[in-house]
C-alpha positions in Angstrom: 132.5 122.6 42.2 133.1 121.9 45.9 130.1 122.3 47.8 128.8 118.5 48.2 131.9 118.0 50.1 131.6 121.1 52.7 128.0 121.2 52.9 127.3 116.9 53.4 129.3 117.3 56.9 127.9 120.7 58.0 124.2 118.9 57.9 124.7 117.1 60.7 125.1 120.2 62.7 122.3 121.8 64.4 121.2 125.2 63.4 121.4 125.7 67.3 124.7 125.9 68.6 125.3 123.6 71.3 122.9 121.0 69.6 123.4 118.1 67.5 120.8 117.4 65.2 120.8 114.8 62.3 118.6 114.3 59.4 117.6 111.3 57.1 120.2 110.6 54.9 120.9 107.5 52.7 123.7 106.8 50.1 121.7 105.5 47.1 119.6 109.2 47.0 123.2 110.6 47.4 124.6 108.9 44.2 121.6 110.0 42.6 122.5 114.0 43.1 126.0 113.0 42.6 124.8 112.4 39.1 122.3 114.7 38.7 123.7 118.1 40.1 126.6 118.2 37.8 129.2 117.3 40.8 130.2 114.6 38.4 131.5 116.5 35.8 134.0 118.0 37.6 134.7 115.8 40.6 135.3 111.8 40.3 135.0 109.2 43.6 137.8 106.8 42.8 138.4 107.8 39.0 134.8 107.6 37.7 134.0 111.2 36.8 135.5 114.6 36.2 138.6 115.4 36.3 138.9 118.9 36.5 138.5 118.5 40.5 139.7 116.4 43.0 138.7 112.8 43.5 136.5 112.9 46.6 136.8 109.3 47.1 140.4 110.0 47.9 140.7 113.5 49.3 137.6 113.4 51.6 139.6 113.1 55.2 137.7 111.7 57.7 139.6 113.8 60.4 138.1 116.7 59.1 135.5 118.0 61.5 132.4 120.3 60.1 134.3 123.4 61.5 137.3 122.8 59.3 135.1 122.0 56.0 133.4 125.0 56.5 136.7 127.3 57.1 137.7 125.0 54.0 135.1 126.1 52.0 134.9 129.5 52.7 138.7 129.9 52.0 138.2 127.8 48.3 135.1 129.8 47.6 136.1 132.7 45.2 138.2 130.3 43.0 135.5 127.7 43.1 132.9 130.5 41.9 135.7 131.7 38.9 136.2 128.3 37.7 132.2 127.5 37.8 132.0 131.3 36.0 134.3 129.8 33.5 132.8 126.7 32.8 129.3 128.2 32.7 128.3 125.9 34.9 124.8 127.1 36.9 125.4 126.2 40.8 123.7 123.4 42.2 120.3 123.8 44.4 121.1 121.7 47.5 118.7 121.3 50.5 120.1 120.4 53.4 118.3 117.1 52.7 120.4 116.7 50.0 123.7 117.4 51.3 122.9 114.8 53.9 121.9 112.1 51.4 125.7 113.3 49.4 127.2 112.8 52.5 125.7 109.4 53.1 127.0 108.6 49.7 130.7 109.8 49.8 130.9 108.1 53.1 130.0 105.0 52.2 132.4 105.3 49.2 135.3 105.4 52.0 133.6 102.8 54.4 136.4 100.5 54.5 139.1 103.4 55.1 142.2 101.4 53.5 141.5 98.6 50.8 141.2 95.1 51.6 142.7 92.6 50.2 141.3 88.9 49.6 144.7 86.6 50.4 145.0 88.3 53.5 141.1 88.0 54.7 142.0 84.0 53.8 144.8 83.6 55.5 142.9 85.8 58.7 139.8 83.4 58.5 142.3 80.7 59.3 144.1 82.0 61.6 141.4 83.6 63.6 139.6 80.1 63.6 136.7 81.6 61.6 136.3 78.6 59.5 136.0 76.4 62.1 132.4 77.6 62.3 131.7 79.0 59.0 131.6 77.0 56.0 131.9 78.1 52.7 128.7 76.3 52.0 127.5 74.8 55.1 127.5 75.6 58.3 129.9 74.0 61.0 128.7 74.6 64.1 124.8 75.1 65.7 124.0 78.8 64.6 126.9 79.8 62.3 125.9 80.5 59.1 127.9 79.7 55.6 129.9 82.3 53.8 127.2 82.5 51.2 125.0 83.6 53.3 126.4 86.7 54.8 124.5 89.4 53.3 125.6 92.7 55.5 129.1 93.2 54.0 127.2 95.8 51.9 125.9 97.9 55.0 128.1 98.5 58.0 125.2 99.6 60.6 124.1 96.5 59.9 127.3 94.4 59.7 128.5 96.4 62.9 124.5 95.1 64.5 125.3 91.3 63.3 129.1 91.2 64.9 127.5 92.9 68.4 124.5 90.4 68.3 126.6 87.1 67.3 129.8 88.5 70.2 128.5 86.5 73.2 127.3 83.1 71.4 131.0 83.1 69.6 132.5 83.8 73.0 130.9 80.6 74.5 132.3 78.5 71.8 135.6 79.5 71.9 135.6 79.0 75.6 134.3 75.8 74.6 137.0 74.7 72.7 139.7 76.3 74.7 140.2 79.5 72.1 141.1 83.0 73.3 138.9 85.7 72.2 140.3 86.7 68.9 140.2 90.8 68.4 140.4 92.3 65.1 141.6 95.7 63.6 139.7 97.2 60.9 142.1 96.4 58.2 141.8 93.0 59.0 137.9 93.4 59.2 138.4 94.8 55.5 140.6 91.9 54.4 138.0 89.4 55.5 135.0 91.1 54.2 136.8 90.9 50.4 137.3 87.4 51.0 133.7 86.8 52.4 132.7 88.8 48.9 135.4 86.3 46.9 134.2 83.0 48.0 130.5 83.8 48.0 131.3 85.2 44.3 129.9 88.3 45.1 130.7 91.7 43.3 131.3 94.8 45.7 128.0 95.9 46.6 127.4 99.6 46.2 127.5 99.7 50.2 124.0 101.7 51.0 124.9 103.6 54.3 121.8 105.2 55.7 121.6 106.9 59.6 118.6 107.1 61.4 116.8 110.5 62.9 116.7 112.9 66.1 116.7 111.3 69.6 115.9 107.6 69.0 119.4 107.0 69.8 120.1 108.4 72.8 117.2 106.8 74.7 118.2 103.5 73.1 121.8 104.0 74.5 120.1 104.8 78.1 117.4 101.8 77.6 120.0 99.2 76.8 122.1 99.8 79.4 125.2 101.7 77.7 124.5 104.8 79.2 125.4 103.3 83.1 129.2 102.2 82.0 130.3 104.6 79.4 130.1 108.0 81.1 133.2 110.4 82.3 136.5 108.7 80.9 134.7 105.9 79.6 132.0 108.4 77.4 132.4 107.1 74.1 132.4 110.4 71.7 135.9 111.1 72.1 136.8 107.3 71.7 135.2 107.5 68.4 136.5 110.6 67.2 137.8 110.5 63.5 136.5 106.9 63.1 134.9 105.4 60.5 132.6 102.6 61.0 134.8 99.8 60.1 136.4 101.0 63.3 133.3 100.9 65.5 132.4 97.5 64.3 135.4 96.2 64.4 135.7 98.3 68.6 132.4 96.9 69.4 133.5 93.2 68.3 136.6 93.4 70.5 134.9 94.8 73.6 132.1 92.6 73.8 133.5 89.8 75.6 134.7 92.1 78.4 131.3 93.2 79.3 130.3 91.4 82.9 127.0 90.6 81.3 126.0 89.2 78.1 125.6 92.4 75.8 122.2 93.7 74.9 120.8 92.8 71.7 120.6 95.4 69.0 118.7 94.8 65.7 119.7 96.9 62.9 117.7 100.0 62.9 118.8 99.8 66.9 122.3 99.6 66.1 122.0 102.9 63.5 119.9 104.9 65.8 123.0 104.3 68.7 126.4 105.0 65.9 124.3 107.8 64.7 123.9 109.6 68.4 127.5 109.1 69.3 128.8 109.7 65.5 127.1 112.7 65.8 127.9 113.7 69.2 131.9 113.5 68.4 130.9 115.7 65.0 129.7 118.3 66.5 131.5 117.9 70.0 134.2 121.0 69.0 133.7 124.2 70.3 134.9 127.8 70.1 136.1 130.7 72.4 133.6 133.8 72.1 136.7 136.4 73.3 138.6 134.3 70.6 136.5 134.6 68.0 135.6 138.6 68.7 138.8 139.3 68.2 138.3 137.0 64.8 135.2 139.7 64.1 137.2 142.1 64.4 140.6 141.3 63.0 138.5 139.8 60.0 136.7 143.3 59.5 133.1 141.6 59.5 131.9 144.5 61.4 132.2 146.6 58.1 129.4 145.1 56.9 127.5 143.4 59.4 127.8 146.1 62.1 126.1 148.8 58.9 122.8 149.2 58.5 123.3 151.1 54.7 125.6 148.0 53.9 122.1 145.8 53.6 124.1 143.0 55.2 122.1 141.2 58.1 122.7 142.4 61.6 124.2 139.3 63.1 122.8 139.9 66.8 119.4 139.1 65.8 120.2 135.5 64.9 122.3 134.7 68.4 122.4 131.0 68.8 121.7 130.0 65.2 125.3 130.1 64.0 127.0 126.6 63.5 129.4 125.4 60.3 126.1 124.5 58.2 124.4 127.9 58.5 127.7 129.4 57.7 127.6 127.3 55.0 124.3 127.7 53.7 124.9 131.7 54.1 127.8 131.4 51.9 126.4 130.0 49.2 123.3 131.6 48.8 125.0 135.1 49.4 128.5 134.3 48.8 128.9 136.3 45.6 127.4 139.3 46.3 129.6 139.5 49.6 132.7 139.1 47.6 131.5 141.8 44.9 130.6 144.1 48.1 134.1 143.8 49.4 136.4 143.7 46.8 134.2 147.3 45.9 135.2 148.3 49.3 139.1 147.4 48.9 138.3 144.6 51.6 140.0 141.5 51.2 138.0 138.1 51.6 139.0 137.0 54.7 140.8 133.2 55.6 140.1 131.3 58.3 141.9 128.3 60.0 139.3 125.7 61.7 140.2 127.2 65.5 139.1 130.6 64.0 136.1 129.4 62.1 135.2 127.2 65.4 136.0 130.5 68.0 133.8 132.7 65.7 130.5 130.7 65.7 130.9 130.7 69.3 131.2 134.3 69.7 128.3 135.1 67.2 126.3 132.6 69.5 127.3 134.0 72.3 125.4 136.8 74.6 128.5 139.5 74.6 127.8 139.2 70.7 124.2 140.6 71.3 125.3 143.1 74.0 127.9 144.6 71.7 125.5 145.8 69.3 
């Protein structure tokens, strides 16, 4: 049963093309539906669960953009609806509410990216001078707080808020004492953050990953000030592409001391209403060629039906500007089967698509020629 994984990413797309839109979505819900829509049965996250399907835990690709999950799913779905025939297994009633909250969920099953490793997050808190502030019990300097006090290793908005917020005071004590700034990758981010976990003798929190809603986030990015530096090569969307946020805490950590002014503070629902507007943006930033993807229509023979009126298949033209991976999605699933038992009647086969062809197609369906051609 793969349609947690293809539908989670689509819902961040807007049903208008050219728009991002993003819902509520939070992790703990997610686990919840995980449990309660069957996808355990057949799918495990890191070995608890089925095993009948892949481990999403270690198969979800974080490269993978909504366009190539959709073409992804379309390509899987007569084989996924066989085996769910077989098992006698009844499909799952998502809302896109709760493909959100799944995504939330698997996502913050791979927040760390690579696994950390507690002997090299002590060694690192050495050698990065950590320590020399942070106690494991007391505090060692004005402001720093103990390692038993660190409670936002379980939520990385809120980890990624408390590096940002804590940049410019650690940058005046290093100065201080005469210490270069010391940058961090995200695997050494994630070998600290075990450590941190060790000494404080603190299991793995189930990290709760929740992103905020609509346009909060962009007017925040204007209001504090990012919006006047990061613009043309500096924009940030394509410098977050494919990143998790380990990575943008651990980008955000390095590049605050090379800000001319101290940085702007962000608390932590201000921190997830900014990641969530550029996340977004670089989610949905992909776009298709409409000549491309008529030829797609065409080659694809989606005209056979769509372009019918006895077929009883919707005439696409009327829903111009609608098209984006999660309506394809949502159309799929709700009409999937009947399509395939339409075409394999007709001695059509169900068409394949690669992610550039998915991509060029929603453009063209969006697209005015699409609407002058009928």
């Amino acid at each position: 049963m793969r349609v947690p994984l293809f539908m989670i990413f689509a819902a961040f797309v807007a049903a208008r093309a050219g728009r991002a839109a993003v819902m509520t979505a939070d992790s703990e819900r997610g686990r919840r539906l995980f449990e309660t829509q069957s996808c355990i049965e057949c799918h495990s996250l890191h070995g608890t669960g089925g095993t009948g399907a892949p481990d999403l835990g270690r198969s979800i690709d974080r490269g993978y953009t909504p366009v190539l999950l959709a073409a992804a799913m379309w390509n899987h779905a007569p084989a996924m609806w066989e085996a769910m025939r077989r098992r006698q297994t009844p499909p799952p009633a998502l809302s896109g509410q709760d493909a959100a909250d799944l995504f939330a969920y698997f996502y913050s099953v791979r927040f760390f990216g690579t696994p950390g490793d507690a002997g090299r997050g002590k060694r690192l808190f050495s050698e990065r001078r950590c320590g020399s502030c942070h106690g494991s019990e007391e505090s060692r300097a004005a402001g720093a707080r103990p390692l038993r006090e660190w409670h936002s290793t379980g939520d990385p908005i809120f980890l990624a808020s408390e590096m940002w917020n804590h940049a410019h005071n650690m940058k005046a004590a290093f100065d201080r004492s005469g210490i270069a700034w010391q940058t961090l990758t995200s695997q050494e981010l994630a070998d600290i953050l075990v450590y941190v976990r060790s000494v404080a003798g603190k299991a793995v929190p189930a990290t709760r990953f929740a992103i905020a809603t609509s346009d909060s986030g962009e007017k925040l990015f204007d209001a504090k000030g990012c919006a006047g530096c990061h613009t043309s090569r500096l924009a940030l969307p394509p410098r977050l592409k494919n990143q998790n946020l380990t990575d943008i805490a651990v980008a955000m950590w390095n590049h605050a001391p090379k800000m001319a002014q101290p940085p702007p503070h962000l608390a932590p629902e201000e921190m997830r209403a900014i990641v969530t507007y550029l996340w977004v943006q670089q989610l949905s930033a992909e776009s298709g060629n409409p000549d491309r993807g008529k030829r797609v229509f065409e080659a694809k023979q989606c005209a056979a039906c769509h372009e019918n009126p006895a077929s009883g298949a919707p005439r696409l033209a009327d829903r111009k500007g609608s098209f984006s991976p999660i309506s394809i999605v949502s159309a799929l699933w709700r009409h999937g089967p009947r399509m395939l038992d339409r075409m394999t009647a007709q001695n059509i086969a169900w068409p394949r698509f690669t992610g550039r062809q998915m991509s060029d197609l929603i453009a063209y369906l969006n697209a005015d020629q699409h609407e002058e051609k009928q």
